[in-house]
VMD Tcl script that builds the backbone (N, CA, C; Angstrom):
set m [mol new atoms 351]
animate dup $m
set s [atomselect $m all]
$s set {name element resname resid chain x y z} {
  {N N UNK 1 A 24.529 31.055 -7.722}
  {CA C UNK 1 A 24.034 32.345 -7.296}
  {C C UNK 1 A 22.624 32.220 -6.715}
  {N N UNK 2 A 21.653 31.733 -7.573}
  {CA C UNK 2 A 20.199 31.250 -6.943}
  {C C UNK 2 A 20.237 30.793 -5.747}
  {N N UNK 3 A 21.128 29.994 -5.289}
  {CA C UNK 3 A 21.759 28.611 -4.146}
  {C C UNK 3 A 21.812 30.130 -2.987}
  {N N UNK 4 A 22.657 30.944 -3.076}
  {CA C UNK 4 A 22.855 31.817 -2.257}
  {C C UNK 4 A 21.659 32.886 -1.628}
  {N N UNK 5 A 20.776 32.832 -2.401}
  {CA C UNK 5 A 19.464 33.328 -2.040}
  {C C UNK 5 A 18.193 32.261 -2.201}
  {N N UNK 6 A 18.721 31.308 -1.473}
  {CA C UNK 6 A 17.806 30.111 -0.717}
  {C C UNK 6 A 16.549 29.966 -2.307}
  {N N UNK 7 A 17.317 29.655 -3.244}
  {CA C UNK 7 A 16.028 28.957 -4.003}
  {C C UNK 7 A 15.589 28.019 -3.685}
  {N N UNK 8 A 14.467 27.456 -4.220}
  {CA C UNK 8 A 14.136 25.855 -3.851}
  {C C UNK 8 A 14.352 25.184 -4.462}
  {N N UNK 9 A 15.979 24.194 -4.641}
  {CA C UNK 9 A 16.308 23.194 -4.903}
  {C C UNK 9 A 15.441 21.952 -5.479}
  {N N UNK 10 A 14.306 21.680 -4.708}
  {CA C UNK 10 A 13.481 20.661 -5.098}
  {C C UNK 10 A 12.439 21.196 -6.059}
  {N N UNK 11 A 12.954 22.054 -6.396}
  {CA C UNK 11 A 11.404 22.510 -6.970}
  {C C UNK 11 A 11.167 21.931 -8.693}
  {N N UNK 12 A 10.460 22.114 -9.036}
  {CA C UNK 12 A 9.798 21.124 -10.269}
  {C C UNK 12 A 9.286 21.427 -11.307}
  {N N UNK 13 A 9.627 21.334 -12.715}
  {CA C UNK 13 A 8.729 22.107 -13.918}
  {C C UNK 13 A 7.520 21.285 -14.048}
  {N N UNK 14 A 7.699 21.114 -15.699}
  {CA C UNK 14 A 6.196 20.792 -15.839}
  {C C UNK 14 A 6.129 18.979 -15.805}
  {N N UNK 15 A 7.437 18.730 -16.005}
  {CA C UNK 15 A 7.864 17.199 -16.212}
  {C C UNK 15 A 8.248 16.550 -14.715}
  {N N UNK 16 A 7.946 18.006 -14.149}
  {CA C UNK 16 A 8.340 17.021 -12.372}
  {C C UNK 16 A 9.955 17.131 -12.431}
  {N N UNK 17 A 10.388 17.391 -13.494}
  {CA C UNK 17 A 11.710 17.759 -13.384}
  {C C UNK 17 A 12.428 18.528 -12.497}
  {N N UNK 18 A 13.398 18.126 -11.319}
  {CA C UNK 18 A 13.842 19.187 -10.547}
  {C C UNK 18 A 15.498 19.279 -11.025}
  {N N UNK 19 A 16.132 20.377 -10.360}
  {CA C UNK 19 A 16.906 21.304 -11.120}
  {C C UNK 19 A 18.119 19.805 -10.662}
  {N N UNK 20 A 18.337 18.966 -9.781}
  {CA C UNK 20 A 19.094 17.940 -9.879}
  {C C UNK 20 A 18.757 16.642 -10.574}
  {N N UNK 21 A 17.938 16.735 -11.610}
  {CA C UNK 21 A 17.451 16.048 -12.644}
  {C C UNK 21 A 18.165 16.295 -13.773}
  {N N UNK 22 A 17.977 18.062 -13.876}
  {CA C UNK 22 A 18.547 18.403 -15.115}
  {C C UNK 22 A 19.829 18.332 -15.684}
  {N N UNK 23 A 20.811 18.407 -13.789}
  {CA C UNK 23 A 22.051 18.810 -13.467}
  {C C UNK 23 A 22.836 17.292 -13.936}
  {N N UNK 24 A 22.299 16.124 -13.762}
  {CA C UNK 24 A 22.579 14.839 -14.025}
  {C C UNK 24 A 22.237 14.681 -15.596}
  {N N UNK 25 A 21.111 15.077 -15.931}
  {CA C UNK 25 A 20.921 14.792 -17.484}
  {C C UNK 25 A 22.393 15.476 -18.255}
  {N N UNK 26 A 22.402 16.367 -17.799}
  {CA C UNK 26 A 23.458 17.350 -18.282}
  {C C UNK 26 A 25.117 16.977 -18.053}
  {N N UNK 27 A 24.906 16.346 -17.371}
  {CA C UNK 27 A 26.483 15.725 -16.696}
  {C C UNK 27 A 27.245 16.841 -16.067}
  {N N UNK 28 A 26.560 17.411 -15.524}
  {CA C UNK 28 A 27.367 18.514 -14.866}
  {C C UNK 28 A 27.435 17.942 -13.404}
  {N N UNK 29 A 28.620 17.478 -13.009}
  {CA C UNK 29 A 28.913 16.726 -11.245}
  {C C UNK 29 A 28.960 17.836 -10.794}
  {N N UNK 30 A 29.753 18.796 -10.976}
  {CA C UNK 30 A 29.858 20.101 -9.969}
  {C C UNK 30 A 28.366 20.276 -9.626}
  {N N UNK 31 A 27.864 20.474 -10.162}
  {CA C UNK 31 A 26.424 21.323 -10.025}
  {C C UNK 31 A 25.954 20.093 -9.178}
  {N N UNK 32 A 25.720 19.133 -9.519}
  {CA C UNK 32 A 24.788 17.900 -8.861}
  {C C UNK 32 A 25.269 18.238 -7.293}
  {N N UNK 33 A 26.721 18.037 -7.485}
  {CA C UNK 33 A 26.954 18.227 -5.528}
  {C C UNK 33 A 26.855 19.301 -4.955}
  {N N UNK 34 A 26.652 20.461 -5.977}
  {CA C UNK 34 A 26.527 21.723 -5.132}
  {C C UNK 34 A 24.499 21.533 -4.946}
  {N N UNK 35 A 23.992 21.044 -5.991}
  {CA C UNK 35 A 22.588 20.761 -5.386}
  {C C UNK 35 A 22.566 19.948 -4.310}
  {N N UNK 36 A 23.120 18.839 -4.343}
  {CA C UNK 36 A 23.334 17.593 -3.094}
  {C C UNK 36 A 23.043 18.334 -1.826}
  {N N UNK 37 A 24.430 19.056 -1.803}
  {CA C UNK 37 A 24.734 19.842 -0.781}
  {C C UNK 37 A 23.799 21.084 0.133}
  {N N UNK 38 A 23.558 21.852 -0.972}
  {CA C UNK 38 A 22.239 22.227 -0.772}
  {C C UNK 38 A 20.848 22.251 0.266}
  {N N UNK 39 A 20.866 20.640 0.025}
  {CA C UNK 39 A 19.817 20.064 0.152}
  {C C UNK 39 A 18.905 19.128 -1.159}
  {N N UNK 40 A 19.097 19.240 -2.114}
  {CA C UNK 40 A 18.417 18.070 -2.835}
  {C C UNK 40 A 18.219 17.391 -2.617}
  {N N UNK 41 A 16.693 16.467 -2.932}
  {CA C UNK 41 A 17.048 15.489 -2.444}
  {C C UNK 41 A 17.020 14.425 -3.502}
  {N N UNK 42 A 17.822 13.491 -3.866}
  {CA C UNK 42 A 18.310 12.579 -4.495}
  {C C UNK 42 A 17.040 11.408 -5.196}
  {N N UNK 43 A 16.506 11.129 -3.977}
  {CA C UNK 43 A 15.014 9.761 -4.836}
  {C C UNK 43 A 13.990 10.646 -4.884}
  {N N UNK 44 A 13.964 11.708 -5.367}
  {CA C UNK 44 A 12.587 12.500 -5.775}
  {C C UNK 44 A 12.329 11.816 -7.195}
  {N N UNK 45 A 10.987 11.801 -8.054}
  {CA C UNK 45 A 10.762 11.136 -9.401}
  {C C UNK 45 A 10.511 12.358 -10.264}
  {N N UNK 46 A 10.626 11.568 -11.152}
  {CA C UNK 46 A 9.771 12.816 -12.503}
  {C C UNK 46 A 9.232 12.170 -13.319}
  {N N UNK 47 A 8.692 12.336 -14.408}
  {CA C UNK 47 A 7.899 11.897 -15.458}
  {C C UNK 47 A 8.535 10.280 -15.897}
  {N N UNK 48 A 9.394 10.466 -16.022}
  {CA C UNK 48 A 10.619 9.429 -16.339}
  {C C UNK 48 A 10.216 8.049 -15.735}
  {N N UNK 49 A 10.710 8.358 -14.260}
  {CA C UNK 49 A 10.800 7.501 -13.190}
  {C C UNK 49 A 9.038 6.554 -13.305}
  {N N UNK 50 A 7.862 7.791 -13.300}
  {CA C UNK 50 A 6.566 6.885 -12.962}
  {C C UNK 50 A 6.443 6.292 -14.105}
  {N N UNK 51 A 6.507 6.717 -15.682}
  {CA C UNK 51 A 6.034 5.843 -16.509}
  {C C UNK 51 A 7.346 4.220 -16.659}
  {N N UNK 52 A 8.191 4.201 -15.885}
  {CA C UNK 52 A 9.248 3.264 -15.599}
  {C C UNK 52 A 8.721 2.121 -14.530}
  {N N UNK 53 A 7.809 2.775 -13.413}
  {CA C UNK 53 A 7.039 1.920 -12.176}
  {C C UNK 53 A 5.838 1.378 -13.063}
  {N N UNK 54 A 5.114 2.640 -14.157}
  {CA C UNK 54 A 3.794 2.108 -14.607}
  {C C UNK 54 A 4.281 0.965 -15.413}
  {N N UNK 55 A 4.916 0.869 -16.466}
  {CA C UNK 55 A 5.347 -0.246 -16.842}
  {C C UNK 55 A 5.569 -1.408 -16.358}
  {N N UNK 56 A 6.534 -1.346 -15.476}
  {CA C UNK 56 A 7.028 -2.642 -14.525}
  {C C UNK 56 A 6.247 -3.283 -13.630}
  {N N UNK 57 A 4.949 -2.498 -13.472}
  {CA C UNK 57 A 3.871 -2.804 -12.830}
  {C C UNK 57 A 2.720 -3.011 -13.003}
  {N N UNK 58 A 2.053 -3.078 -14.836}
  {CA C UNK 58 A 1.614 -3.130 -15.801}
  {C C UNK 58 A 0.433 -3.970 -15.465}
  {N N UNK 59 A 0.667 -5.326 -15.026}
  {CA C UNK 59 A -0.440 -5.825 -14.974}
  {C C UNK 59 A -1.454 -5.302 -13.608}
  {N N UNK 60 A -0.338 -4.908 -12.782}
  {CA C UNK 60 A -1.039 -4.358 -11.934}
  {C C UNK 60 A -2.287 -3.139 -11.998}
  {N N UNK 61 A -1.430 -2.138 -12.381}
  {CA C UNK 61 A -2.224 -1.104 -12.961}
  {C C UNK 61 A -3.475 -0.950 -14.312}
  {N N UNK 62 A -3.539 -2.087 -14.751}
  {CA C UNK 62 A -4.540 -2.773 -15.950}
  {C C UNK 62 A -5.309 -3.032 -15.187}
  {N N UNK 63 A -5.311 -4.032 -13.971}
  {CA C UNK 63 A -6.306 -4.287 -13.214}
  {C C UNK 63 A -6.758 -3.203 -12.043}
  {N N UNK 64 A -6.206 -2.767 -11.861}
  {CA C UNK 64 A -6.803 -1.456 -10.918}
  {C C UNK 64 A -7.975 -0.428 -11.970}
  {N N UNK 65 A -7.429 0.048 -13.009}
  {CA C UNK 65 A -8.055 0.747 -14.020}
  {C C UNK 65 A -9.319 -0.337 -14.514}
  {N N UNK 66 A -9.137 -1.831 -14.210}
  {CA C UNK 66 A -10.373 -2.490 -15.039}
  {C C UNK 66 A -11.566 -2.230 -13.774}
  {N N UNK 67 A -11.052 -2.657 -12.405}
  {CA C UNK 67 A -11.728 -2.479 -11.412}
  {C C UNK 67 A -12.378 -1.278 -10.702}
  {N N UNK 68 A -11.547 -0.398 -11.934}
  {CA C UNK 68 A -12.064 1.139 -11.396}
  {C C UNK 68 A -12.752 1.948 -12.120}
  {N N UNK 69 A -13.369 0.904 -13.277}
  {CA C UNK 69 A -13.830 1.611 -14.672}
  {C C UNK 69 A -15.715 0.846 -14.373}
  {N N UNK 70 A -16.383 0.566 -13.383}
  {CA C UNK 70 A -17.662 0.707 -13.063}
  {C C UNK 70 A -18.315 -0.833 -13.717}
  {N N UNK 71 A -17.171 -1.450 -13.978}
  {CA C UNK 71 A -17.332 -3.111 -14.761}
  {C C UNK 71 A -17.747 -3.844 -13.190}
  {N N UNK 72 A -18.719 -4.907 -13.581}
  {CA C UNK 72 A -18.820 -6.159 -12.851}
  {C C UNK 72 A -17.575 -6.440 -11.803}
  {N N UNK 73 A -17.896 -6.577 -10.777}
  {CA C UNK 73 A -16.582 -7.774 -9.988}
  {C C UNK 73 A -16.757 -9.126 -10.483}
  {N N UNK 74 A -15.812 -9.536 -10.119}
  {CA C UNK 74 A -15.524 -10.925 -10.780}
  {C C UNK 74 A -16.118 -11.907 -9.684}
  {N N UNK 75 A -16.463 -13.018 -10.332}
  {CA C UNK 75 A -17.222 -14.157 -9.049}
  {C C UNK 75 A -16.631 -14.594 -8.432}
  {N N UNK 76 A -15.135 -14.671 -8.245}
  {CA C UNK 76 A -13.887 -14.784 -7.902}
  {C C UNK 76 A -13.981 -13.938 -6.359}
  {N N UNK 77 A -13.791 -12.395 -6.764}
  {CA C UNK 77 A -13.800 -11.717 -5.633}
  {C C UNK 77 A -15.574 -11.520 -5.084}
  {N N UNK 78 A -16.036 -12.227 -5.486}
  {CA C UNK 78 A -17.299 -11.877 -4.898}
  {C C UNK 78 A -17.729 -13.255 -4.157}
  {N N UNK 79 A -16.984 -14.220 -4.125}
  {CA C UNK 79 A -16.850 -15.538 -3.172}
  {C C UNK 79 A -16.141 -15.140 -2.159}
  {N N UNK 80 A -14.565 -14.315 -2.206}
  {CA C UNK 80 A -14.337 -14.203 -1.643}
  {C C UNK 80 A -14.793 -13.445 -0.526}
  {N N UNK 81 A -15.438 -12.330 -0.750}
  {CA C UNK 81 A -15.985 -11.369 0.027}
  {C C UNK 81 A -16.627 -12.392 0.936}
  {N N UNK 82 A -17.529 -12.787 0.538}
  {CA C UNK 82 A -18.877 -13.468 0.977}
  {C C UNK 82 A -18.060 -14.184 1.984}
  {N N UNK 83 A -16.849 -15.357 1.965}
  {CA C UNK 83 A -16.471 -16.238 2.810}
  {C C UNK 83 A -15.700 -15.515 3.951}
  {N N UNK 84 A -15.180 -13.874 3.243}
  {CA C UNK 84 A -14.537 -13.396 4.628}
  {C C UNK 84 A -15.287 -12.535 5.589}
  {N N UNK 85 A -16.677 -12.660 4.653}
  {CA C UNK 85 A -17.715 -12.376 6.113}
  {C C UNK 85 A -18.183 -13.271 6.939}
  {N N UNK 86 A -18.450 -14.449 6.207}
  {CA C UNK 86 A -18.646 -15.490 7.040}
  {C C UNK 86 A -17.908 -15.688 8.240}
  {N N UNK 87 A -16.537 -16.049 7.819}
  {CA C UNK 87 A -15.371 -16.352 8.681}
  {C C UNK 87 A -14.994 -15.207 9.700}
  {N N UNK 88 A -15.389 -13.549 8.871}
  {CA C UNK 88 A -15.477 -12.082 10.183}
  {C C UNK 88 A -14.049 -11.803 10.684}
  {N N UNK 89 A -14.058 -12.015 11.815}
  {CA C UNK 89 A -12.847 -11.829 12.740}
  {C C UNK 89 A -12.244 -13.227 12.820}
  {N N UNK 90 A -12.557 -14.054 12.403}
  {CA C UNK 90 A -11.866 -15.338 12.586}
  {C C UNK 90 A -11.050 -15.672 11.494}
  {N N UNK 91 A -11.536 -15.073 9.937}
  {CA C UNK 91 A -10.980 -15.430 8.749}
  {C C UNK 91 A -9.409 -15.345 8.711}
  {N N UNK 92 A -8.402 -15.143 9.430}
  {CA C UNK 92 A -6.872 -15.106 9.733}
  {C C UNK 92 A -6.768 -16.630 10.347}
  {N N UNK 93 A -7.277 -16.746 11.081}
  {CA C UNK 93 A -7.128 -18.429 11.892}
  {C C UNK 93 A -7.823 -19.668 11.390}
  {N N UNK 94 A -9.002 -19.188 10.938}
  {CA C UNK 94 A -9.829 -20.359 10.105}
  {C C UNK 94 A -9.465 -20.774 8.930}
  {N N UNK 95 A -8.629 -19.594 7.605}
  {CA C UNK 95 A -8.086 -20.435 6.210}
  {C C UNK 95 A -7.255 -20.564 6.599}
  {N N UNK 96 A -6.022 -20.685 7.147}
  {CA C UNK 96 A -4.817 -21.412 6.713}
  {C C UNK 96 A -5.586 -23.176 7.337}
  {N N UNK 97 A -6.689 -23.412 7.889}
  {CA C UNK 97 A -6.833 -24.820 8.478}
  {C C UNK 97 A -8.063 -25.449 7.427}
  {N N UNK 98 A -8.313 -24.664 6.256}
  {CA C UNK 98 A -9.106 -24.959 5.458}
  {C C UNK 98 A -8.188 -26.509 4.022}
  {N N UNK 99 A -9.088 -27.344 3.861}
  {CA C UNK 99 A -8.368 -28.406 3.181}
  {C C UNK 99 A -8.454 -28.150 1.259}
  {N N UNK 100 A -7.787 -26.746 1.072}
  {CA C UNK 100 A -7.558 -25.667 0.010}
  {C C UNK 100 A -6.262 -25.746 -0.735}
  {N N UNK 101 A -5.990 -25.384 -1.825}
  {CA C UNK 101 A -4.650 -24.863 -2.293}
  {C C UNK 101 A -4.535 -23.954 -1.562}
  {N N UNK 102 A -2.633 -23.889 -1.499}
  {CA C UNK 102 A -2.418 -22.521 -1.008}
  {C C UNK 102 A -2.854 -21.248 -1.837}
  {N N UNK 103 A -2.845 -21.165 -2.700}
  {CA C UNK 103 A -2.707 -20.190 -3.765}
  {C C UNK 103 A -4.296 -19.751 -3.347}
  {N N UNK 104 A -5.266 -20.575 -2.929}
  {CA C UNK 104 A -5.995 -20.260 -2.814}
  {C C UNK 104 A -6.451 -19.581 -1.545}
  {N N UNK 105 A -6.063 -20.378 -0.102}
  {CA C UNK 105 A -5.631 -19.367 1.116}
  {C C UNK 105 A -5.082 -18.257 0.655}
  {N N UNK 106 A -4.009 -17.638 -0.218}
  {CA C UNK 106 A -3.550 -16.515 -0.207}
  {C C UNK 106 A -4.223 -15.546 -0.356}
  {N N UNK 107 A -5.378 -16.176 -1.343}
  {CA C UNK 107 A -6.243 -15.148 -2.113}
  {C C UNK 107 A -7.214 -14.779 -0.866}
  {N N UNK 108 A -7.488 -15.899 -0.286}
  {CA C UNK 108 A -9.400 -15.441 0.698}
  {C C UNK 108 A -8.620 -14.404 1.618}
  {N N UNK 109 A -7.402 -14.312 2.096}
  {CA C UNK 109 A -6.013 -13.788 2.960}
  {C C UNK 109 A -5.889 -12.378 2.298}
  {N N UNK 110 A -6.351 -12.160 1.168}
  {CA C UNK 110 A -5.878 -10.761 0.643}
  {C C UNK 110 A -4.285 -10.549 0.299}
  {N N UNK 111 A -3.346 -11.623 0.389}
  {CA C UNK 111 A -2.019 -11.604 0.247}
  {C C UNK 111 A -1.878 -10.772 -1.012}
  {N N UNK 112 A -1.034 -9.968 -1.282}
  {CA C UNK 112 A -0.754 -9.028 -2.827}
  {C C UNK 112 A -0.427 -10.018 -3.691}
  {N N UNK 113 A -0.927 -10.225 -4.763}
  {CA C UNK 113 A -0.838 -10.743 -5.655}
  {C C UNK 113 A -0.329 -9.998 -7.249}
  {N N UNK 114 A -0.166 -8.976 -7.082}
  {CA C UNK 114 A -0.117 -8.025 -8.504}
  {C C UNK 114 A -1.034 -7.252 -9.334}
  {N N UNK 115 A -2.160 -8.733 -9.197}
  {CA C UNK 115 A -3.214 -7.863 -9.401}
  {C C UNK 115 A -4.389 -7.885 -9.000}
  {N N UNK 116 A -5.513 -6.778 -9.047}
  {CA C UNK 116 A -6.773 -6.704 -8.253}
  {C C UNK 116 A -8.005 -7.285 -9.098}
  {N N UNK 117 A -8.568 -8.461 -7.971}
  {CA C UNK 117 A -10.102 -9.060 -9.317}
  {C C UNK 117 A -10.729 -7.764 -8.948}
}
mol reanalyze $m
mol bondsrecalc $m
mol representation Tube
mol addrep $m
């Protein structure tokens, strides 16, 4: 009945929960495809879903929060800085010809690593 006077399908409580969240918790298929149908949309998250990414991504997010909590940089990233000013606009062509670990090109490279010094 709501559906027929254009509710908003996506819309969200307090858990980020939307009404095809609930419709699946609930096991109700009818309802899920009449939301589908609708318009729902299917990879929206809720509470659920982020503390599932924060986890799985754990070390990541430890180090973002350490780096974002007004602590020291590490001498680590503070070499690095320093060498990718040196190197400027060249630092893409100049480390991979540096006589380095890779692991260590990756790093002066900014390659994602998981986590942030």
């Amino acid at each position: 009945m709501l559906l027929d006077y254009k509710a908003e399908v996506n819309a969200r409580d307090e858990d980020f929960k939307s009404p095809l969240h609930k419709a699946a918790w609930n096991c109700d298929h009818v309802l899920v495809h009449m939301l589908l149908e609708a318009g729902a949309e299917a990879n929206i998250m809720d509470v659920n879903d982020f503390w599932f990414i924060l986890q799985r991504h754990q070390d990541f997010y430890d180090s973002l929060f350490a780096v974002c909590s007004n602590s020291p940089r590490s001498l680590m990233h503070l070499c690095r800085c320093a060498i990718r000013a040196i190197l400027s606009e060249r630092c893409h062509r100049q480390v991979p010809l540096l006589s380095i670990p890779v692991s260590m090109k990756k790093y002066l490279l900014l390659e994602p690593e998981g986590i942030i010094y």
